[in-house]
Every structure is written in structure tokens, then in C-alpha cells.
N, C-alpha and C positions, 0 to 999 in steps of 0.2 A: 470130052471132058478135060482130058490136057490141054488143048488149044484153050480152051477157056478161064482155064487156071495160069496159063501162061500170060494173056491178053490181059488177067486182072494184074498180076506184078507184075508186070511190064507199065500197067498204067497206075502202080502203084508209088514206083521207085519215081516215074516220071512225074508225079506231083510231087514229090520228095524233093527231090530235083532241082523242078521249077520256085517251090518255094524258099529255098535258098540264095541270098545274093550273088551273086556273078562272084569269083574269086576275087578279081582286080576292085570291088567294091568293099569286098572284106579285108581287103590288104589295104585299102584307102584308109579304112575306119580306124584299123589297128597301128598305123602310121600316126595318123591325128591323135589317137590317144597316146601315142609314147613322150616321154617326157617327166618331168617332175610337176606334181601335184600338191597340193595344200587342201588340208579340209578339215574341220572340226567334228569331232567325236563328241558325241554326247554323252551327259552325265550317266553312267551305269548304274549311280547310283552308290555313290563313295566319292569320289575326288573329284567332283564337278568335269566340267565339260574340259575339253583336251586338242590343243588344237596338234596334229598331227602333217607328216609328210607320208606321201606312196608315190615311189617311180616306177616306172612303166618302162619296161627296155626290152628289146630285140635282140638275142642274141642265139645262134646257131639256129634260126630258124623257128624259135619258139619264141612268144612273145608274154612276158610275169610280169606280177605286181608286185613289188617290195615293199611291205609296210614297215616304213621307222618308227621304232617306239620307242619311248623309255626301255623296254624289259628285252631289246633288243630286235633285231632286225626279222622279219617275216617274210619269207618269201613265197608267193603260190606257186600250183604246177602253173604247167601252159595254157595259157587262156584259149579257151575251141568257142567256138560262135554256136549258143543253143538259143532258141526263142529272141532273136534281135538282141542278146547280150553276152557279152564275152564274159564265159565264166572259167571258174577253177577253185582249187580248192587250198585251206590256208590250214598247215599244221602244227599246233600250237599244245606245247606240254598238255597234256589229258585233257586236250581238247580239237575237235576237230570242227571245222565249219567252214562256207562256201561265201564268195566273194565273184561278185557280177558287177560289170562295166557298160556302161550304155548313157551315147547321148541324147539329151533331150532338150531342144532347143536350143544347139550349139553348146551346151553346159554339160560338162561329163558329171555323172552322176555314179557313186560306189555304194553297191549294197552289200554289207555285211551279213551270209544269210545263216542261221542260228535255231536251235534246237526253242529258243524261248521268244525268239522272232526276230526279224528282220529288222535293222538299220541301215535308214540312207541317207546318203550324205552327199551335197553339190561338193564340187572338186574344184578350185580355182587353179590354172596351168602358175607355176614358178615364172616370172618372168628374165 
């Protein structure tokens, strides 16, 4: 019974594992996204649509997202890779909600993710 319970997590963690990209491909991904970004925010529904900055930096080995705003500067935790998107989370006076990065078709995409739903937004890199 133990050999068989071992044989399953063993072949558990190993699909775990394997479904994950190679580190050096995650560090690729998170290379390419660092940088200064542009993107428009949509209308919430009060002050029309908002066009907005997020930089993306490296620093001590964690890799955030800073969103510039008007109401002042946001920063995430450390973005971890779940489901093909770097995500983390953004804390915001009596309000909390999650912020996922992922390209799609060379185009970084930021999703705002939220108790009343989800916002995404293409990201143009600063030139």
C-alpha cells in the first residue's frame, strides 16, 4: 500500500513539474516583460477612459508591477508564474485585487482581476 501511495506522488509532483516551463524560459518571459508600459484604462464608469503608465522592474530578485496613477503610485507583490501568467496582487486603500501579465501574440496583455470582474488591457512597451 505504501509503495503505491508513494508511486502516485511521485507521479504526481512529476506532472507538476513537467507542466511547468523550464526556469530559464520563465526568466526569459519576465525579462521581456520588464520595462515601462502604456495602456488605457477603461471607463469605470465616471471619468471616461484613462490612459495610464505600469513599470515592470527587477529588483532583489523579485520581479512588480508599479501602476502610476493619478491617486498615486501602486505597487504589486512579486509576480510568481500560476497558469501561463504572472500574477500578484495590488493593495489599494479598502480595496484589494489581483493583477496578471501574459503575452499574447508578442503583445503584453494586463488583467486587472476584481471582485465585480475582470479588466484587460493591451500594454504598449515606452519606447
Amino acid at each position: 500500500m505504501k509503495t503505491k501511495v508513494l508511486k502516485l506522488f511521485t507521479l504526481c509532483v512529476g506532472m507538476i513539474v513537467a507542466s511547468q516551463p523550464p526556469v530559464s524560459a520563465q526568466d526569459d518571459v519576465l525579462k521581456k516583460m520588464v520595462g515601462e508600459w502604456t495602456y488605457t484604462m477603461p471607463d469605470m464608469g465616471g471619468g471616461g477612459a484613462m490612459d495610464s503608465k505600469c513599470v515592470i522592474a527587477t529588483e532583489n530578485g523579485e520581479t512588480k508591477a508599479t501602476l502610476l496613477t493619478p491617486m498615486g503610485d501602486i505597487t504589486s507583490t512579486a509576480l510568481k508564474l500560476e497558469n501561463n501568467k504572472y500574477v500578484g496582487d495590488l493593495n489599494i486603500p479598502d480595496f484589494d485585487m489581483g493583477i496578471a501579465f501574459y503575452f499574447k501574440d508578442d503583445v503584453l496583455i494586463q488583467e486587472l482581476v476584481a471582485g465585480f470582474g475582470d479588466i484587460v488591457m493591451e500594454m504598449k512597451r515606452v519606447e
